[in-house]
C-alpha positions as CSV (number, residue, x, y, z in Angstrom):
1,X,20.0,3.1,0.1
2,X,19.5,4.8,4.0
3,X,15.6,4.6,4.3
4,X,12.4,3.1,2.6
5,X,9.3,4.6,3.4
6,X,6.5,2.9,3.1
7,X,3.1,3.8,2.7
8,X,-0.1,1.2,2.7
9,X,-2.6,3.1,0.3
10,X,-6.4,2.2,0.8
11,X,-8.9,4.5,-1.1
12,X,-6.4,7.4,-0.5
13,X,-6.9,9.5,-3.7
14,X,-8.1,12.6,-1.8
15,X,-4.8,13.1,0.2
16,X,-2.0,10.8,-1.0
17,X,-0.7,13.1,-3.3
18,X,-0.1,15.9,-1.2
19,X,1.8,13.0,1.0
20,X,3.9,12.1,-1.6
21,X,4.4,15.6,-2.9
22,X,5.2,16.7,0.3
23,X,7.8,13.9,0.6
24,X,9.3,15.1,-2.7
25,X,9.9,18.4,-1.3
26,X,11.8,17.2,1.2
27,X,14.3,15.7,-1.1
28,X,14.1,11.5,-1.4
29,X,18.4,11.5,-1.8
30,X,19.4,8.1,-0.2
31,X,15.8,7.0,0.2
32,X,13.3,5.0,-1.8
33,X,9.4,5.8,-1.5
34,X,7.4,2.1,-1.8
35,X,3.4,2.7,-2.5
36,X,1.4,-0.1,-1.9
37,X,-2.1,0.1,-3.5
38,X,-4.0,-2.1,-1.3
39,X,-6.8,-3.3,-3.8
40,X,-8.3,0.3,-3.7
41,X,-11.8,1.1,-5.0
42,X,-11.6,4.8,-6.0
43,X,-8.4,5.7,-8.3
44,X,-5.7,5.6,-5.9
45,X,-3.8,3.4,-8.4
46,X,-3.7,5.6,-10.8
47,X,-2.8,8.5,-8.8
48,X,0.4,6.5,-7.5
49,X,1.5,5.1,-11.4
50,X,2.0,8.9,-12.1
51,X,5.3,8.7,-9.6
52,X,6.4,5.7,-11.1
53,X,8.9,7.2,-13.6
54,X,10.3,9.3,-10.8
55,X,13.6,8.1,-9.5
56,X,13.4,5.7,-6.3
57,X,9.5,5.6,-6.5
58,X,8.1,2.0,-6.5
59,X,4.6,1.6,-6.8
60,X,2.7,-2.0,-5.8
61,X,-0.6,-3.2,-6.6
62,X,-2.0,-5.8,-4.2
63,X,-5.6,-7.4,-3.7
64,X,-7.4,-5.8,-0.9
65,X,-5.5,-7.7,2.2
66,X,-5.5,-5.0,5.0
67,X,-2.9,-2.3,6.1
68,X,-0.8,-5.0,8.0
69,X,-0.4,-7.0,4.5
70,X,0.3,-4.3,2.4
71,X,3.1,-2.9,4.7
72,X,4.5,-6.5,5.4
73,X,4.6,-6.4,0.9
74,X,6.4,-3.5,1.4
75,X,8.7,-4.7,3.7
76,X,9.4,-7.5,1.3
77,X,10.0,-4.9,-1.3
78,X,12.2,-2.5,0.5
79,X,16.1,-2.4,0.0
80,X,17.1,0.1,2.2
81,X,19.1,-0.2,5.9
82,X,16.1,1.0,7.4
83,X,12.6,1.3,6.8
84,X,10.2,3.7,7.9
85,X,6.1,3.1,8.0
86,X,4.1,6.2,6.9
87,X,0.5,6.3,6.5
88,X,-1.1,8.4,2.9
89,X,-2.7,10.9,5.1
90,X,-0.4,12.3,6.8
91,X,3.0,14.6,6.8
92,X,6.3,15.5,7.9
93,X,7.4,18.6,9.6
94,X,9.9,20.5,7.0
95,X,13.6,19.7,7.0
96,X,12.2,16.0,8.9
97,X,14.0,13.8,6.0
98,X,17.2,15.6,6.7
99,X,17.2,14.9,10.1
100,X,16.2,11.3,9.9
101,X,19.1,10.9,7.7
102,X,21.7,12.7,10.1
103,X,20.5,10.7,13.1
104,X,20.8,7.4,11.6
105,X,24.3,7.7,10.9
106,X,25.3,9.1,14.4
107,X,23.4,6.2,15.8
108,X,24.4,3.0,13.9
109,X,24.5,0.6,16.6
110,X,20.5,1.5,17.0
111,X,18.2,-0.9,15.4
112,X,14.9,1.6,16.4
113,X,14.5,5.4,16.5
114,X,11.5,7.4,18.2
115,X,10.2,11.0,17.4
116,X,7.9,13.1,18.8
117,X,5.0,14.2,16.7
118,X,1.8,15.8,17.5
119,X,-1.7,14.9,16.8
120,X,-4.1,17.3,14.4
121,X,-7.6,17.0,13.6
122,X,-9.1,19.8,11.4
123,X,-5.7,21.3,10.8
124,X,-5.8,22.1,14.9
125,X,-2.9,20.7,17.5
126,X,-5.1,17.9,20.0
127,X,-2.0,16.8,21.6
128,X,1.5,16.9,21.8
129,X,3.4,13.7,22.3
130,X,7.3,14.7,23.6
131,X,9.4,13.6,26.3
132,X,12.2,16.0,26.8
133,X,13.4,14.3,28.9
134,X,14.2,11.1,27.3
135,X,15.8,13.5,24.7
136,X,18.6,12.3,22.1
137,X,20.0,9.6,24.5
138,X,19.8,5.6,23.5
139,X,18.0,3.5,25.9
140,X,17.7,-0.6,26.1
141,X,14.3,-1.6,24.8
142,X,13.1,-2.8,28.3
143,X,13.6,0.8,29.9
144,X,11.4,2.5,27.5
145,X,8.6,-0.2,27.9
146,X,8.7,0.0,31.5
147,X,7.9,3.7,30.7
148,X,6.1,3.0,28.0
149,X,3.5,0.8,30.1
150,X,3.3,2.8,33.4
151,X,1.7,5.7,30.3
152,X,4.9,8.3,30.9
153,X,5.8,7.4,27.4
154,X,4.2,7.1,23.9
155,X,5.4,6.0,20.7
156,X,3.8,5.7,17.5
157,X,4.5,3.8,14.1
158,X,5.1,6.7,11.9
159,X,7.1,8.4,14.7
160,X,9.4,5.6,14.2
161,X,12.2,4.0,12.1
162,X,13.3,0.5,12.0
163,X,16.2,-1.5,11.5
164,X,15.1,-3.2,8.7
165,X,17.7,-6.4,8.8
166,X,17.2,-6.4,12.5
167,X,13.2,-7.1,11.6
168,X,13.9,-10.0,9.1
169,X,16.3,-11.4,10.9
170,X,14.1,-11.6,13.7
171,X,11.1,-12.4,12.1
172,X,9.0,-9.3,13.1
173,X,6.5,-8.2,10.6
174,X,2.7,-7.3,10.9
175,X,0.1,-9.6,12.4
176,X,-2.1,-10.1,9.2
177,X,-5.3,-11.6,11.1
178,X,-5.1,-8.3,13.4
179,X,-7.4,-5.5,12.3
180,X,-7.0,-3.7,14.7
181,X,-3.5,-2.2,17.1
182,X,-1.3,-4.2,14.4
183,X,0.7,-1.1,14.9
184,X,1.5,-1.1,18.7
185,X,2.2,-5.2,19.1
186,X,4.6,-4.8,16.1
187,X,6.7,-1.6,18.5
188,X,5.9,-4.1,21.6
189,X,7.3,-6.8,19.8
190,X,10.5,-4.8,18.4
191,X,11.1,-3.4,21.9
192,X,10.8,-6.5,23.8
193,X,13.5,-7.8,21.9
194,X,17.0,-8.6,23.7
195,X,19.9,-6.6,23.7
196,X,18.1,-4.1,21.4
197,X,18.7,0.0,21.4
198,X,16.7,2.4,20.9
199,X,16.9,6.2,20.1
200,X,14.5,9.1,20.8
201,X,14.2,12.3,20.0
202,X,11.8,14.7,21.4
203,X,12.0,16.7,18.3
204,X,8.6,17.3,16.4
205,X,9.0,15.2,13.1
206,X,5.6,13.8,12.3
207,X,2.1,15.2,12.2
208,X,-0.7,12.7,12.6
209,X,-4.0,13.6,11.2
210,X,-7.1,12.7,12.5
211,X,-10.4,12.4,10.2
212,X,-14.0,10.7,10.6
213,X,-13.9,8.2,8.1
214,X,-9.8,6.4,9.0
215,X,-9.1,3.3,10.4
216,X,-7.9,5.0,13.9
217,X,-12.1,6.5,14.1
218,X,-12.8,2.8,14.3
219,X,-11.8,2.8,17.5
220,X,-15.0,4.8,18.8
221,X,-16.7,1.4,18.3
222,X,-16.1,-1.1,20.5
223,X,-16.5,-4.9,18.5
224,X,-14.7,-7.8,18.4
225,X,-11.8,-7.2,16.4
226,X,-11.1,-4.2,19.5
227,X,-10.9,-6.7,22.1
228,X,-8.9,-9.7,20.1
229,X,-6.5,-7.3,19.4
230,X,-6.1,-6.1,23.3
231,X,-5.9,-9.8,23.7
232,X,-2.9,-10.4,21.6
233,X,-1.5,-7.8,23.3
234,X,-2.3,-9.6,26.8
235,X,-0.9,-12.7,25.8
236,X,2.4,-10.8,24.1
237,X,3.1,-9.1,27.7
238,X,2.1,-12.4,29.9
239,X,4.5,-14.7,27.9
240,X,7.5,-12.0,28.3
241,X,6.5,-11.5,32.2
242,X,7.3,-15.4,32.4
243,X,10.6,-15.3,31.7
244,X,11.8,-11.1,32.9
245,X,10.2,-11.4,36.4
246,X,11.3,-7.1,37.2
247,X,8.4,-6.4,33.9
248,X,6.2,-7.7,36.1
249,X,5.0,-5.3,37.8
250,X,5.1,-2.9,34.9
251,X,3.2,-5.6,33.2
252,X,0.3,-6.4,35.6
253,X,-0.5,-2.5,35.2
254,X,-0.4,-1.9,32.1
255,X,-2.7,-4.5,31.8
256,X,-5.5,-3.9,34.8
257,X,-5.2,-0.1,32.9
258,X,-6.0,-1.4,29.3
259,X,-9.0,-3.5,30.5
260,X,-10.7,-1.0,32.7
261,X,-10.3,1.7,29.9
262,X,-11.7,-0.7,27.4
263,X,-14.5,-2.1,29.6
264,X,-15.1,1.8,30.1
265,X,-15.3,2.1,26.1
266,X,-17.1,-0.9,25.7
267,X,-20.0,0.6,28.3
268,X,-20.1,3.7,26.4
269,X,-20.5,2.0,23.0
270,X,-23.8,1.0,21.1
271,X,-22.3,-2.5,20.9
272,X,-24.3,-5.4,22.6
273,X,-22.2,-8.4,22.2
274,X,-22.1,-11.9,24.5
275,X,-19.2,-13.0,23.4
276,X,-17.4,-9.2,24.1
277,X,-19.7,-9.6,27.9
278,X,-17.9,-13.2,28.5
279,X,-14.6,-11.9,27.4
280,X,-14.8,-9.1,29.8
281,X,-16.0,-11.4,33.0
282,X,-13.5,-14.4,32.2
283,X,-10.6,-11.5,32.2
284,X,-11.5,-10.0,35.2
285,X,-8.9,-10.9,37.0
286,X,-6.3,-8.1,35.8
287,X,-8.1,-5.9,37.8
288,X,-5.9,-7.5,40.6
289,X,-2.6,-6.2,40.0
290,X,0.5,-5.0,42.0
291,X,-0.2,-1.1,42.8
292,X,3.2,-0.5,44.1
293,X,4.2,1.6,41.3
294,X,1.4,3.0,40.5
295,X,0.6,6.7,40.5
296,X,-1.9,8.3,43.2
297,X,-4.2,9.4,40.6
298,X,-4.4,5.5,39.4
299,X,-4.1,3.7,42.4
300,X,-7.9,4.5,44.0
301,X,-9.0,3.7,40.4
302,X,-7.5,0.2,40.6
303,X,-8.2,-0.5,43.9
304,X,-11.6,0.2,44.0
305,X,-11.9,-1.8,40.5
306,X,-11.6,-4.5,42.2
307,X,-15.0,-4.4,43.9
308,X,-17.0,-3.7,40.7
309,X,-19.1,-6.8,39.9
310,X,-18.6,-7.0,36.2
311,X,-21.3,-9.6,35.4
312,X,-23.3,-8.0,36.7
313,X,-22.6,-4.5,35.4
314,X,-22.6,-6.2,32.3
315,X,-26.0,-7.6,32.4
316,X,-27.5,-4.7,33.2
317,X,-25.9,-2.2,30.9
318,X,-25.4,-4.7,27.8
């Protein structure tokens, strides 16, 4: 078996079955499709138990535990070289399947592979996300997150395939207590590890759809969960930094960008939280970061950030 794709299910019975038929079309030789109901309320079960006679179609039925859980059960279940995450809502560009399979096997010593894809909300194209110029080359996993975190290159979960003995072996799964960017620490903590290669592909292979009611909407509301999971992240990245000194720099911007983009959300929000005001004072300090590499559009942003007084812009807006 080449691939298992995996897809968490969660109250999906008005799309998953155009998901699953569209991966049908596409031809599942060499591949295994793993469905994991997680707890659903609506009859997403049932809709998946109609694949289960189908060859190389597993379905799994799990209490409500969260997307990171029900793709870690997954994970558990899969038997293929590689595993690939996919979500119930959305699809792959035709012939996709084919290609996956013909890259893998160009690219054994790879134990990650990264797509391009494009973004759609209402059927209509919001953005693009390809890098021609990182096109069909292999790259060491700390070159693409130095690009990665200076924002000149983006990566998503269902853009990307796994090595799935190279995650086991190194004890990467999903961060059940994160509710939140489970998807983007588990790529930052796959990338970050040593000696790994990755492959990319600008090639359009998946289509991420947006709607009003998924877990990515959530993000229009600032709470809690949003900032312990940009704290995980924080302490993923500060822990590396000690130990790779030449991230550093990378690091320290990355992370003044993600806290003056979330303070920035958090202002805009309806939320009115203390312990969200004392989170954003007592990290503060990542305003103050090296702006050597930093781009001119960026560096008066991050400069000047460092003159806002955040208490007190927090008192008076929240």
């Amino acid at each position: 078996m080449l691939i298992s794709i995996i897809i968490p299910c969660y109250n999906s019975a008005k799309f998953v079955n155009s998901t699953i038929e569209m991966l049908l079309k596409q031809d599942l030789n060499n591949c295994e499709l793993i469905l994991v109901d997680d707890g659903s309320k609506d009859n997403t079960l049932e809709i998946l138990q109609q694949y289960e006679d189908w060859d190389n179609v597993c379905v799994i039925h799990q209490e409500n535990a969260g997307v990171s859980v029900a793709r870690n059960t997954g994970l558990a279940a899969a038997r293929g070289r590689y595993v690939y995450f996919l979500d119930s809502d959305d699809a792959l560009m035709p012939g996709t399947l084919d290609f996956y399979r013909q890259v893998l096997r160009e690219h054994p010593s790879c134990k990650m592979f990264c797509f391009g894809y494009e973004m759609l909300k209402d059927g209509l194209l919001k953005k693009r996300y390809a890098y021609p110029s990182f096109d069909n080359h292999e790259y060491g996993g700390q070159l693409l997150m130095q690009n990665l975190l200076m924002k000149k290159f983006c990566v998503n979960i269902c853009s990307s395939i796994f090595d799935r003995s190279f995650l086991l072996n190194n004890n990467l799964n999903f961060s059940s207590g994160t509710r939140i960017g489970e998807d983007s620490l588990f790529m930052y903590q796959v990338m970050l590890q040593v000696g790994i290669r990755i492959y990319y592909s600008s090639r359009i292979c998946f289509l991420y759809q947006l709607r009003d009611d998924s877990v990515t909407q959530a993000y229009r509301i600032f709470n809690e969960d949003s900032y312990n999971s940009i704290r995980l992240k924080f302490n993923l990245f500060s822990n590396y930094s000690k130990t790779h000194k030449e991230m550093r720099p990378y690091i320290s911007y990355f992370m003044c960008f993600i806290y003056l983009s979330n303070l920035y959300r958090y202002l805009c929000s309806d939320t009115s939280n203390t312990y969200l005001n004392r989170c954003f004072y007592e990290d503060r300090h990542l305003r103050y970061c090296p702006l050597s590499l930093v781009t001119h559009r960026w560096w008066f942003l991050m400069f000047f950030s460092r003159f806002i007084p955040v208490k007190l812009l927090l008192t008076i807006c929240k």
